[in-house]
Every structure is written in C-alpha cells, then in structure tokens.
N, C-alpha and C positions, 0 to 999 in steps of 0.2 A: 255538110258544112265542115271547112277545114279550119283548126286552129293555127293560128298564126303565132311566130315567134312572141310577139306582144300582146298577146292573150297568153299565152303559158307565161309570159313575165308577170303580168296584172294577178293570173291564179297568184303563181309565186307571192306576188308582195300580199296580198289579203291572208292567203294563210300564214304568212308570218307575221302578218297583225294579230290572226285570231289567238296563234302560239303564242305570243306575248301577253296579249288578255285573260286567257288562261293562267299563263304563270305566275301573272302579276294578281290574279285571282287566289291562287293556290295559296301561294305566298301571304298575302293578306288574312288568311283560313289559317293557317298555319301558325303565323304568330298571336292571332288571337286566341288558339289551343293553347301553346305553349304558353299563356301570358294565362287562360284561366287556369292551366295546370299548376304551373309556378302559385298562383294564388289558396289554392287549393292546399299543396304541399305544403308551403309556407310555416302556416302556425303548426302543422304535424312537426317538422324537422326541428320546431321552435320548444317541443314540447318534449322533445325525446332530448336537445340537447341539456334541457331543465332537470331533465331525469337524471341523467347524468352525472351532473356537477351535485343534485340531490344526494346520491348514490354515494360518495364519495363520500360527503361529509356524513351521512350515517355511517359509513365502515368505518371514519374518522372516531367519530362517538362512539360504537360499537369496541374499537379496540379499548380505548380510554377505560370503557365501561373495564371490560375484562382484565386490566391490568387492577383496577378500584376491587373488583369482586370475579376473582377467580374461582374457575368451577360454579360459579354461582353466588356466591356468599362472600361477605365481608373478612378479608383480609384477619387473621386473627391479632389483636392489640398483643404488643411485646410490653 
C-alpha cells in the first residue's frame, strides 16, 4: 500500500494536533509548578524580608545602647 499525498497531509495535520495537546499540557503542568512554587516561597521571602527590617532596628538599638554605656557601663556622672 502506497501513501498518498493526502495521507501524509492527514499524518501531518494529527501530529500537529497531538504537538499542540502536548504543549498546551506542558504548559498547564507548568504553571501550576510555578504557582505551587511561588506559594511555597512566598511566606519564606516574607519572613527573611522581616528579618531584615528586624535587624536594622536592633543595630539601631544596639548603637544607642553604646553611646548610653560605653565599654559596657554607665557613662560616668560629671
């Protein structure tokens, strides 16, 4: 049996159905990774940028502290 021009067209159009069901598969797979990923990451990136702004205002405190009691101890009264 020989194939005919429109038989290799018919091949043609199916497997480029099936390439798009694929893709449009992958793709669907795909953003619902990235979308549990992002979920995931989410409160982590939430929690380090907490740390942060934490950080800050103890070095904040910390200097204060050290100007209040240097070397340790209370300033001595003039």
């Amino acid at each position: 049996m020989t194939l005919t021009k429109g038989d290799l067209s018919q091949i043609d159009r199916r497997l480029e159905t099936q390439k798009e069901e694929i893709l449009d598969e992958m793709d669907e797979k795909l953003t619902m990774l990235r979308s549990n990923l992002f979920e995931k990451i989410d409160p982590i990136l939430k929690e380090v940028t907490t740390a942060r702004e934490e950080r800050t205002l103890v070095e904040n405190r910390l200097e204060k502290l050290e100007e209040i009691h240097p070397q340790g101890q209370h300033a001595p009264s003039i």
